[in-house]
C-alpha positions as CSV (number, residue, x, y, z in Angstrom):
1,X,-16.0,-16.8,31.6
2,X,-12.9,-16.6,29.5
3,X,-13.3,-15.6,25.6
4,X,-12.2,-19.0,24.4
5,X,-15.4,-20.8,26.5
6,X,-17.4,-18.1,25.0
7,X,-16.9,-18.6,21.9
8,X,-17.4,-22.3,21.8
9,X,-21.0,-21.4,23.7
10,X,-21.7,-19.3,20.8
11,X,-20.8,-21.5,18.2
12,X,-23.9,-22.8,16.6
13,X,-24.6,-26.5,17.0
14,X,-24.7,-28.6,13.9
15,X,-28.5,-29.4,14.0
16,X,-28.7,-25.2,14.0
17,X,-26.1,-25.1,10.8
18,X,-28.2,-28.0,9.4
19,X,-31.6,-25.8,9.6
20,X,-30.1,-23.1,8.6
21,X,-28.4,-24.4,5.3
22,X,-32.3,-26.5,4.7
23,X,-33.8,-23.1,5.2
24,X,-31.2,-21.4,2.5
25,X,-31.7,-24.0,0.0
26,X,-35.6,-23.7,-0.4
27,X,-35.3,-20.2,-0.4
28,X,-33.0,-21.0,-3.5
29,X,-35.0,-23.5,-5.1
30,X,-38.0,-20.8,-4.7
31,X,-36.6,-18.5,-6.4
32,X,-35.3,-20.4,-9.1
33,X,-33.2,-20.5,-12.0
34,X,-35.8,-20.4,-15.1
35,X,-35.2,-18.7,-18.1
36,X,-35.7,-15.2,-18.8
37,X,-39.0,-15.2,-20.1
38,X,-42.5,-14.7,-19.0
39,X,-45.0,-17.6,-18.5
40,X,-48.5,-18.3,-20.1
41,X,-51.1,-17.1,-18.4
42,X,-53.3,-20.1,-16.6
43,X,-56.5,-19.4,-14.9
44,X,-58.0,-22.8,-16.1
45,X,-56.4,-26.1,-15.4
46,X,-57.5,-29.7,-16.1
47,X,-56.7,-32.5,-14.0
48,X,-57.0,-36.2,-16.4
49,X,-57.0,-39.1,-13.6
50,X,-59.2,-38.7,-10.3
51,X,-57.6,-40.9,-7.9
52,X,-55.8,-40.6,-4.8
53,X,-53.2,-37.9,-6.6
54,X,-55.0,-36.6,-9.0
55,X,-57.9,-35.5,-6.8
56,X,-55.1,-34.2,-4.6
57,X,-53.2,-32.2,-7.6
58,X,-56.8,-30.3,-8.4
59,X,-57.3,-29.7,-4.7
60,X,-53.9,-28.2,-4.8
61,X,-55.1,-26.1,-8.0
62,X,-58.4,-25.4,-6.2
63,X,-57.0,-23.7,-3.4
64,X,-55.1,-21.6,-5.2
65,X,-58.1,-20.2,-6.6
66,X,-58.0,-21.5,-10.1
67,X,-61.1,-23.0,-12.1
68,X,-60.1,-26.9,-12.5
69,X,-61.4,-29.0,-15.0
70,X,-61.4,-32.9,-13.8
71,X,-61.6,-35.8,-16.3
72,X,-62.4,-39.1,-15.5
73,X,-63.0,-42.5,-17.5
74,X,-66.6,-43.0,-16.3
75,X,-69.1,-41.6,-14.1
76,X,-68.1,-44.0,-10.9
77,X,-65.0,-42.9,-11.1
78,X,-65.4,-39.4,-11.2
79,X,-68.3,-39.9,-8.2
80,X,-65.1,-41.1,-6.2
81,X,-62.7,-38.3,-7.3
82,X,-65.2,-35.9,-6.6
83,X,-65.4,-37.3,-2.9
84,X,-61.8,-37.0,-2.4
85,X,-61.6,-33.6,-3.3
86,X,-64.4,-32.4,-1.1
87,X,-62.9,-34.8,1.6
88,X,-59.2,-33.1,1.2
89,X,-61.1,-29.6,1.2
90,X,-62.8,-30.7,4.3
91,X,-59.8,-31.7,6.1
92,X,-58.1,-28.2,5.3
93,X,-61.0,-26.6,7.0
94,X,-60.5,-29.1,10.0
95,X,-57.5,-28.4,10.8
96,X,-57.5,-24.6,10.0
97,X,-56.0,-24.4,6.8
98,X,-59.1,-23.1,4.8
99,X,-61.5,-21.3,6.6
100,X,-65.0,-22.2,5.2
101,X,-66.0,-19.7,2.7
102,X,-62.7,-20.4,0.8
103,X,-63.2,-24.0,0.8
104,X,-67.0,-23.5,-0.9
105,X,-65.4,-20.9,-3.1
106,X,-62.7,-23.4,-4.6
107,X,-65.8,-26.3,-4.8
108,X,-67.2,-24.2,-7.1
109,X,-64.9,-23.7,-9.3
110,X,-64.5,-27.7,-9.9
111,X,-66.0,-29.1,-13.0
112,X,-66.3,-32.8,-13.6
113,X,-66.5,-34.3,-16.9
114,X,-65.8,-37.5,-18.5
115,X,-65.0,-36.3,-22.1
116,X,-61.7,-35.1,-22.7
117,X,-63.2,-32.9,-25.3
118,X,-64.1,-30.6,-21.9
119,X,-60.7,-29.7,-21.4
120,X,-60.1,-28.0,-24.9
121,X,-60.5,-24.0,-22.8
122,X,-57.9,-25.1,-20.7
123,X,-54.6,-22.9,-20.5
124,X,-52.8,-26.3,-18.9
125,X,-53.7,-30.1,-18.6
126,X,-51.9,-32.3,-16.2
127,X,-52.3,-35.8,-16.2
128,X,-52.1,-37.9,-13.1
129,X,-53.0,-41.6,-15.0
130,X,-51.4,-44.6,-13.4
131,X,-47.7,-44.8,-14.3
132,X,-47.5,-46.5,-17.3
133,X,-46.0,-45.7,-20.5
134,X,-48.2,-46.5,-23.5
135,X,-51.4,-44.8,-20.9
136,X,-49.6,-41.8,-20.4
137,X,-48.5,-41.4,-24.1
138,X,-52.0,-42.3,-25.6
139,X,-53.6,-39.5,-22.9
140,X,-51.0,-37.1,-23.7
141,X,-51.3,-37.8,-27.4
142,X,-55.2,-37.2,-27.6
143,X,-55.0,-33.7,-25.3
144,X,-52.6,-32.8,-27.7
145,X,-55.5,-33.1,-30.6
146,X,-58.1,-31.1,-28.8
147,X,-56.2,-28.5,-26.2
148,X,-55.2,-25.2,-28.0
149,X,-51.9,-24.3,-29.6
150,X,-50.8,-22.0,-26.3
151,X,-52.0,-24.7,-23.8
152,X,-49.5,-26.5,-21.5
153,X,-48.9,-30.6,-21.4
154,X,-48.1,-31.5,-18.1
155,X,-47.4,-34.9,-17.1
156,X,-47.3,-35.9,-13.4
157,X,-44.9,-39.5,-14.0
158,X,-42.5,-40.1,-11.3
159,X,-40.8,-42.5,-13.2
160,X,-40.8,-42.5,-17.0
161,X,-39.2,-40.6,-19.7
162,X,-40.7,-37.1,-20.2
163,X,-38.9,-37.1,-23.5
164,X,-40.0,-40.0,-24.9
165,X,-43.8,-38.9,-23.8
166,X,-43.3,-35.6,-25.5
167,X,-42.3,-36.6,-28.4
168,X,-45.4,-39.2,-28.7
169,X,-47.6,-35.2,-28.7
170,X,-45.8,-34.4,-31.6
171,X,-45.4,-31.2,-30.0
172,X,-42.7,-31.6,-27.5
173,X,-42.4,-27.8,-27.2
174,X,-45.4,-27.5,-24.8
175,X,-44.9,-30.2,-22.5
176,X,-43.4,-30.2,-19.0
177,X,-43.0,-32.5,-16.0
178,X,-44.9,-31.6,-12.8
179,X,-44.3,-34.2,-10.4
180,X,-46.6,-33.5,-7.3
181,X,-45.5,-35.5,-4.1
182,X,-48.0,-37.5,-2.7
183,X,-50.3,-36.6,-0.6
184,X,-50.3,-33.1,-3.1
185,X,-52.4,-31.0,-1.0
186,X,-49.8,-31.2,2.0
187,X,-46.5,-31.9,0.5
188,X,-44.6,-28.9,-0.3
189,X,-42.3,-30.2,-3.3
190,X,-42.9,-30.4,-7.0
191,X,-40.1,-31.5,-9.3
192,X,-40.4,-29.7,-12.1
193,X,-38.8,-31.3,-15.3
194,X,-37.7,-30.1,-18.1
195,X,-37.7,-32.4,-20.9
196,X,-35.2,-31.9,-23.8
197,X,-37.1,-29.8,-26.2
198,X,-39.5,-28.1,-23.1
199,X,-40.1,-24.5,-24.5
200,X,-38.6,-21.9,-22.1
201,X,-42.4,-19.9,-21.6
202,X,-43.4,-23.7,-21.0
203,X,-40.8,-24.3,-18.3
204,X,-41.3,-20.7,-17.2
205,X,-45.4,-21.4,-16.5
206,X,-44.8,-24.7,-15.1
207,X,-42.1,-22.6,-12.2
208,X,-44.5,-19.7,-11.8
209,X,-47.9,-21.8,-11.2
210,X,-45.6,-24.0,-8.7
211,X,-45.0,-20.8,-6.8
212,X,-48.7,-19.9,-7.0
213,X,-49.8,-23.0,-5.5
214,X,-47.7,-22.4,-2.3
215,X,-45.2,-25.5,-3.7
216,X,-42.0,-25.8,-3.2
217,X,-40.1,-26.7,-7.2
218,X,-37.4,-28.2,-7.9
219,X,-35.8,-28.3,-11.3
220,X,-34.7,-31.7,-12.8
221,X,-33.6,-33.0,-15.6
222,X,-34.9,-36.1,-17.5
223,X,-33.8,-39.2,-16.1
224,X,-35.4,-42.8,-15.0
225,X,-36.5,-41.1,-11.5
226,X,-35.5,-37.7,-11.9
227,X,-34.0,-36.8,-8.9
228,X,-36.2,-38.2,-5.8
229,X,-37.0,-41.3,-7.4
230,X,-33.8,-41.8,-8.4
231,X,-31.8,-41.1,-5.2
232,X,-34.9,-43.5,-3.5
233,X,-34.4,-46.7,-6.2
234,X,-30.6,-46.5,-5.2
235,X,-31.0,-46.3,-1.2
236,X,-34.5,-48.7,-1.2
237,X,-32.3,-51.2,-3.3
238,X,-29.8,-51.3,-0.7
239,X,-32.3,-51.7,2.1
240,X,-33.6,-54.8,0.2
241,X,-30.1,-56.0,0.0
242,X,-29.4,-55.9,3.4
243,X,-33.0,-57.6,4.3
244,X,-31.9,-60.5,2.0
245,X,-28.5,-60.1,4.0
246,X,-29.1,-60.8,7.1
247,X,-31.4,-58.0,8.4
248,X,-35.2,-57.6,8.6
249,X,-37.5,-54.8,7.4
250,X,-38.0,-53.6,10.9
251,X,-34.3,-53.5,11.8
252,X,-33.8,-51.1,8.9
253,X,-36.6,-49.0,9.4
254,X,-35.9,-48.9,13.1
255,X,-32.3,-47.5,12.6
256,X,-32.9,-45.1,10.0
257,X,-35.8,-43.6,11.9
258,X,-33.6,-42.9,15.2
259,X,-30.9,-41.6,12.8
260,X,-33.9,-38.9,12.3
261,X,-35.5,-40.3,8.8
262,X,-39.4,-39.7,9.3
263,X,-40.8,-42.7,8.5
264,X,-38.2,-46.2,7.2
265,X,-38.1,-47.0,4.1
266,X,-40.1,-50.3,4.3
267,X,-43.3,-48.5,6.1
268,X,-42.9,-45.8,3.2
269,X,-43.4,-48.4,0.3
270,X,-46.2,-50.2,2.4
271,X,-48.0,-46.3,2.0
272,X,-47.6,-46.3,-1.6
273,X,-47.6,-49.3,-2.8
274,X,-45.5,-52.1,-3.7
275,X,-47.0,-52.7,-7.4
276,X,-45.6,-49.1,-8.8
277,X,-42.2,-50.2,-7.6
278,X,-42.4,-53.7,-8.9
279,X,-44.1,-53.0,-12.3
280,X,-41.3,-50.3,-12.7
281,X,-38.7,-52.8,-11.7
282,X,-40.0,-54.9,-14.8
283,X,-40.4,-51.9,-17.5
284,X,-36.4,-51.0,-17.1
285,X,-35.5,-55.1,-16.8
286,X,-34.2,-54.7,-20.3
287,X,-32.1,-51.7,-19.6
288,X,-30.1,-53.8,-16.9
289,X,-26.5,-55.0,-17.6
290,X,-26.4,-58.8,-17.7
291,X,-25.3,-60.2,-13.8
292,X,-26.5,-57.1,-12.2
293,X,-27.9,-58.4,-8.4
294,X,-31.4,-57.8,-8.3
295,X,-33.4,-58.0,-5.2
296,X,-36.6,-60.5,-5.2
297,X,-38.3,-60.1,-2.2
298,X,-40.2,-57.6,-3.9
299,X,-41.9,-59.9,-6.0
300,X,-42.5,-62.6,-3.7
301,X,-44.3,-60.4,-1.7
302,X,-46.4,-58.7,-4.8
303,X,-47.2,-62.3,-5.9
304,X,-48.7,-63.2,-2.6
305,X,-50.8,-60.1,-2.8
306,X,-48.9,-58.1,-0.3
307,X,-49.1,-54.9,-1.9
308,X,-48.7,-52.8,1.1
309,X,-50.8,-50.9,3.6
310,X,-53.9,-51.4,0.7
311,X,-54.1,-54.9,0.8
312,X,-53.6,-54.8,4.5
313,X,-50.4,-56.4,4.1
314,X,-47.2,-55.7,2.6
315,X,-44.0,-55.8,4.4
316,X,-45.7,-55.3,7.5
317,X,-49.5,-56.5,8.6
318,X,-52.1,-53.9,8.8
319,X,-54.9,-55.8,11.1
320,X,-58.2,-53.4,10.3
321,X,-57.1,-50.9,8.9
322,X,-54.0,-50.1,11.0
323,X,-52.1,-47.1,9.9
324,X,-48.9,-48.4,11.7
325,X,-47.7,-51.5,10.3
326,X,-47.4,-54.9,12.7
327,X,-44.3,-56.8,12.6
328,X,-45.3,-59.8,10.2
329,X,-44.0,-63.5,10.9
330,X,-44.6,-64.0,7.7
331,X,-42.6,-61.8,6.2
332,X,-39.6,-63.1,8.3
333,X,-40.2,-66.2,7.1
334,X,-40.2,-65.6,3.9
335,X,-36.9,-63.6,4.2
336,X,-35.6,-66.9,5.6
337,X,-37.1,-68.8,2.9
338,X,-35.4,-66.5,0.1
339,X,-32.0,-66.3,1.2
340,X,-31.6,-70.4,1.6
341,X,-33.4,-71.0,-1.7
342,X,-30.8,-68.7,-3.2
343,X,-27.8,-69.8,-0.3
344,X,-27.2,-66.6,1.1
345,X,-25.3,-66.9,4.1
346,X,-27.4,-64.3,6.6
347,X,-25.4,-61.9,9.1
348,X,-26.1,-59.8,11.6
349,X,-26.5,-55.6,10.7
350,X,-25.8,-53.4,13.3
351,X,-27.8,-50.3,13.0
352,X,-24.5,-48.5,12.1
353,X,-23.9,-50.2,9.7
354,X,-27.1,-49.7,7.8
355,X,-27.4,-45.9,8.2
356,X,-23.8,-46.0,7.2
357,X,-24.7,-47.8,4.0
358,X,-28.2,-45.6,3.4
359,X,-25.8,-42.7,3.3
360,X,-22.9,-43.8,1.5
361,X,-25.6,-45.2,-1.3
362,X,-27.8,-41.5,-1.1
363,X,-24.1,-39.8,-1.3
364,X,-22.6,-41.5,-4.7
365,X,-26.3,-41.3,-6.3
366,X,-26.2,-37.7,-5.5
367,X,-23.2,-37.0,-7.0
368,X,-23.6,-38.9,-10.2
369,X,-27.1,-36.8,-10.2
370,X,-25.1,-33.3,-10.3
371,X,-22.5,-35.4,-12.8
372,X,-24.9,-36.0,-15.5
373,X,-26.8,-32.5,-15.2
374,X,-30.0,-34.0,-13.9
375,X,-29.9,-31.7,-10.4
376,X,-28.2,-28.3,-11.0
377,X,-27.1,-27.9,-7.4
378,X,-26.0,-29.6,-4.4
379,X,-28.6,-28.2,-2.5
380,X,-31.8,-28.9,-4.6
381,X,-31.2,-32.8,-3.8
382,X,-30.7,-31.9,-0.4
383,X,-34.0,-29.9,-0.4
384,X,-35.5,-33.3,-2.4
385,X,-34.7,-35.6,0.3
386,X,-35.8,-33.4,3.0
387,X,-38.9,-32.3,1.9
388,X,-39.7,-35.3,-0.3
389,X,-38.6,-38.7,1.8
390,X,-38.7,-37.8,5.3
391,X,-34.7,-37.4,5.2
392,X,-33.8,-35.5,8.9
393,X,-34.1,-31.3,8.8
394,X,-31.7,-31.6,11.6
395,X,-29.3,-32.8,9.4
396,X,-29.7,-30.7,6.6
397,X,-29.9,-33.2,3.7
398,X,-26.8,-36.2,2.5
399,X,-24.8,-33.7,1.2
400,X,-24.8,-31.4,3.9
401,X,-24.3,-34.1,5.8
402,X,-21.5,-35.2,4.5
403,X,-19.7,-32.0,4.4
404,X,-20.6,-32.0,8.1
405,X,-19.1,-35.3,8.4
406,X,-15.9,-34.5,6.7
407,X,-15.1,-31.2,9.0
């Protein structure tokens, strides 16, 4: 064999660079660029909110061995939380995870209460309410009354300002975002914001108890989205575009997913919901320049009820309980529907041509990201979309990708 075949035999393959650079930039985002200060000590957590993430967040604490404090608005509610805790501790036993002993060790350190008043001991409160602004401020706002001076506000939004709910404590210094990915007990990353006036202990706890917790964290900065939620707006937008456009929900998902993409984009929004996106889609109406295109499938479909895999319907049909959505004929003609009412001329997408607009879309958004300071490094939004929206390992990330693509 000569030296020149050699060497091309040896040269690693791009899905190996790919790996190699996802496998680099976690172990950078683990290690972290906080501030040079030590973090509070937390041994007692409360969790305000029960459902699907906040049962998941205090399973997360649980297992990390911490005493957790859960608070919910009445006793039914807390019933159910308490189920999906013991459920999520259950399945980590299943499937080897959590050997037994562990699993009864952390169920006993869970308290359930529906008095905020119960959380006052705790060294840090997260709150996992539904995403709404005045809810979230008006939780915040009371913990801040009745948790002590050294105790941690964390808020779990995905969405809205972390300033703006800070400054509604009226003690901004101590409050931090901690957005768990959903579900919390298996998804590695946690965006961890820092809000304009976040105290650098503050930011340092909310790091270190990340780490504890076996997570993954990221560090953003306060934006509409932070970082994953922004870079998945922008892309999702898109998708909607091109279903408007001429292509249908299962074209896009179909082409993104052999690009390497876990799951599409449509079947992701079907498994969390279409409401949070709508209702969010109203809240920041006002912020939107007059003559901006905005997509209205979204709200056809809420207003029919089609919420997503919840309602058994949402951009795809879920007969019984399906967990893999069925092509709807419905949907399609809606699509139809939409796009004469508003005399959009509908074309054809190749698959190319919609992973090539995903990417250019993920691209820009990424870089106006690291322009205004909300994502300190390339890498951290590559490690977002990887580990947080099913964006291929093998290809490292967008702008990985892109560099890839350029050579």
């Amino acid at each position: 064999m000569t030296d020149a075949a050699s060497a091309v035999l040896d040269r690693p393959t791009e899905a190996q660079v790919a790996a190699a650079h996802a496998y680099l930039a976690e172990a950078e985002a683990r290690a972290g660029h906080g501030p040079d200060v030590g973090p509070r000590p937390v041994a007692h957590v409360g969790v305000v909110g029960a459902g699907t993430m906040g049962a998941g967040i205090a399973t997360v604490f649980l297992r990390a061995g911490l005493a957790v404090t859960v608070v919910e608005r009445g006793e039914a509610e807390l019933a159910l939380g308490r189920d999906r805790i013991a459920g999520q501790l259950d399945r980590a036993v299943a499937k080897g995870a959590l050997d037994r002993q562990d699993a009864d060790r952390a169920w006993g350190n869970l308290t359930a209460a529906t008095d905020l008043g119960s959380l006052a001991s705790a060294d840090l409160v997260v709150e996992a309410v539904f995403e709404d602004f005045d809810l979230k401020a008006g939780v915040l706002t009371r913990l801040a009354g009745l948790v002590r001076e050294d105790a941690v506000l964390a808020s779990n939004t995905s969405y809205l300002d972390l300033d703006a709910l800070a400054a509604a404590t009226g003690r901004p210094e101590d409050v931090v975002g901690l957005h768990f990915f959903s579900p919390a007990p298996v998804m590695r990353l946690v965006e961890v914001v820092r809000g304009a006036r976040t105290g650098d202990d503050v930011f340092a706890t909310a790091l270190a108890l990340a780490r504890r917790c076996g997570k993954l964290p990221v560090v953003a900065g306060v934006c509409d989205g932070f970082i994953g939620n922004r870079l998945y707006n922008a892309y999702r937008t898109q998708c909607e575009f091109m279903v408007e456009d001429g292509a249908l929900p299962q074209e896009v998902d179909a082409a993104l997913e052999t690009f390497g993409f876990r799951m599409g984009p449509f079947s992701v929004w079907d498994m969390s919901g279409l409401d949070i996106a709508a209702a969010h889609r109203r809240d920041t109406a006002h912020r939107r320049a007059p003559g901006v295109r905005v997509p209205v499938l979204l709200d056809e479909l809420c207003a029919r009820g089609r919420l997503g895999r919840k309602t058994g319907a949402g951009w795809y049909h879920y007969p019984d309980g399906a967990r893999r959505g069925h092509i709807d004929p419905a949907v399609t003609d809606l699509v139809l529907s939409i796009a004469a009412e508003h005399g959009i001329r509908r074309r054809t997408f190749t698959a190319s041509e919609i992973v090539t607009r995903v990417l250019d879309t993920l691209t820009a958004e990424a870089d106006a990201l690291l322009a205004d300071g909300i994502a300190a490094r390339a890498s951290d939004i590559d490690v977002v979309l990887v580990n947080g929206y099913g964006f291929p390992r093998d290809r490292g990330g967008p702008l990985h990708w892109r560099r890839q693509a350029a050579d």
